[in-house]
C-alpha positions in Angstrom: -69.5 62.6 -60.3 -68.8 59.8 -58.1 -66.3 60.1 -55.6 -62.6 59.9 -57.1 -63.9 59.7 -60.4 -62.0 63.1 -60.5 -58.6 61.5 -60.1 -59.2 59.9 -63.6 -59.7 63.9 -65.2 -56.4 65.3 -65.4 -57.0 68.4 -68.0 -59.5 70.6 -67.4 -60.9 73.2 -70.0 -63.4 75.9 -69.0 -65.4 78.6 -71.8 -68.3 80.7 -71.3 -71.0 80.9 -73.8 -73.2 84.0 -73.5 -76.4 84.9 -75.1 -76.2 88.2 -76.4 -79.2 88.6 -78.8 -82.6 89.5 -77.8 -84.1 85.5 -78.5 -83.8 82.5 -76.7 -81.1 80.1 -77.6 -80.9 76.2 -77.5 -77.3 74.7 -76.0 -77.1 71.4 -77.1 -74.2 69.4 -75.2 -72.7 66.6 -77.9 -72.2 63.8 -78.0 -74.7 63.2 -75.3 -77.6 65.1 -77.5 -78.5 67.2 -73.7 -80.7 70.1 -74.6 -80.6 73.3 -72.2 -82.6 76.5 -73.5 -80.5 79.6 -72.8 -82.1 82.6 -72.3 -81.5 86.3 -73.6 -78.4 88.1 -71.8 -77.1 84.5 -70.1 -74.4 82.9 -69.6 -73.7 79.2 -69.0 -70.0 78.2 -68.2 -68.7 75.1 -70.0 -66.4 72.6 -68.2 -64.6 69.9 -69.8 -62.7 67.6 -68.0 -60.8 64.6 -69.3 -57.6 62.3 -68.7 -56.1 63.8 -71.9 -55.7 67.4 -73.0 -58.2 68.0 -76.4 -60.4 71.3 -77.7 -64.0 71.8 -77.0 -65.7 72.2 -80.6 -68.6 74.5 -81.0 -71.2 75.2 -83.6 -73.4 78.5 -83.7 -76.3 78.3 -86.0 -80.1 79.6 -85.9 -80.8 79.4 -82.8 -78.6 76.8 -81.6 -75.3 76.5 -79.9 -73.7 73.4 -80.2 -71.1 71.9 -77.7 -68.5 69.3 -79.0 -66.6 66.7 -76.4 -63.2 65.6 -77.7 -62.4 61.8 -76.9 -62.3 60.8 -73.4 -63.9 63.7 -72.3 -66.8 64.5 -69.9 -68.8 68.0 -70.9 -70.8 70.0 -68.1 -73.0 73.2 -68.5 -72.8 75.8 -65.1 -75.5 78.9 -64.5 -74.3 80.7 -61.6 -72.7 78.2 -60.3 -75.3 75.5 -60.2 -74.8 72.3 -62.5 -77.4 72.5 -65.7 -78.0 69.0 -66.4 -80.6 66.9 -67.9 -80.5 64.6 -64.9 -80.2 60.8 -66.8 -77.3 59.7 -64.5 -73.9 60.5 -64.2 -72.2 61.4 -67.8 -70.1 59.0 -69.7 -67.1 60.6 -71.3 -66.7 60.8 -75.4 -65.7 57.5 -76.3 -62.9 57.1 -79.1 -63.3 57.9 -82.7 -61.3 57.1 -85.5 -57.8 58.6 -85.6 -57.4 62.0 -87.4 -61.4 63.0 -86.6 -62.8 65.0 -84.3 -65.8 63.6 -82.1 -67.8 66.5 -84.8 -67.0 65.1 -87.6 -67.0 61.5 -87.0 -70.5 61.9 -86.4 -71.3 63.9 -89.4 -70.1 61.5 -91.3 -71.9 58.9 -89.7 -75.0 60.8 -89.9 -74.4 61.9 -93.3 -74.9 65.5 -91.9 -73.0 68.2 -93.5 -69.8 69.3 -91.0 -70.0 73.0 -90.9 -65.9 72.8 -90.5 -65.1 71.0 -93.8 -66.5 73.9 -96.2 
C-alpha cells in the first residue's frame, strides 16, 4: 500500500486458512478473482483491513477456498510472513453493494450463480 493509505483502514480482521488434506488447494481472494494454489499442510494468513468493521465470508468447496471482502474492504493473503499477491497493482477495496447483501451474494445474484449461504 501506498504510504498513509493505512490511515484510511481503521478495522482490521485477521484468519488463518490451513490446508489440512493430502491435495493441493486453490485460494481464490473475491471480489478481485486473485488465484493462489495452497499447498498440502499450509497455511496462508488472511488480513482484511477496512475503514468500517465487516466479516470476511468464506466458501470451501472441491478444491477451492474462497475468500469474501465485505464493503470497503481491502483483502491480503500472507505465507510466512511474505505478502502472496498476484502482483496487478495495488488492491482496490470492495466497493458498495446494495443494502442488506453481502459482497457474496450480490455477486451471485448478479451472476446468476447459486449462493451456497441461501440453501
Amino acid at each position: 500500500m501506498n504510504p498513509g493509505s493505512e490511515e484510511r483502514f481503521m478495522y482490521k480482521m485477521r484468519t488463518s486458512l490451513t490446508n489440512s488434506t493430502a491435495a493441493e488447494q486453490t485460494v481464490v481472494v473475491e471480489p478481485w478473482a486473485d488465484e493462489h494454489a495452497l499447498p498440502a499442510g499450509e497455511t496462508f494468513d488472511v488480513v482484511a483491513r477496512a475503514p468500517q468493521a465487516g466479516t470476511l465470508e468464506v466458501e470451501v468447496g472441491g478444491n477451492r477456498i474462497v475468500v469474501w471482502g465485505w464493503e470497503g474492504s481491502v483483502v491480503n493473503l500472507y505465507r510466512e510472513g511474505a505478502l502472496v499477491y498476484g502482483g496487478r497493482g495495488e488492491r482496490q477495496p470492495v466497493p458498495t453493494v446494495p443494502r442488506g447483501k453481502s459482497v457474496r451474494g450480490f455477486l451471485h445474484s448478479m451472476l446468476n450463480a447459486e449462493d451456497p449461504g441461501s440453501r
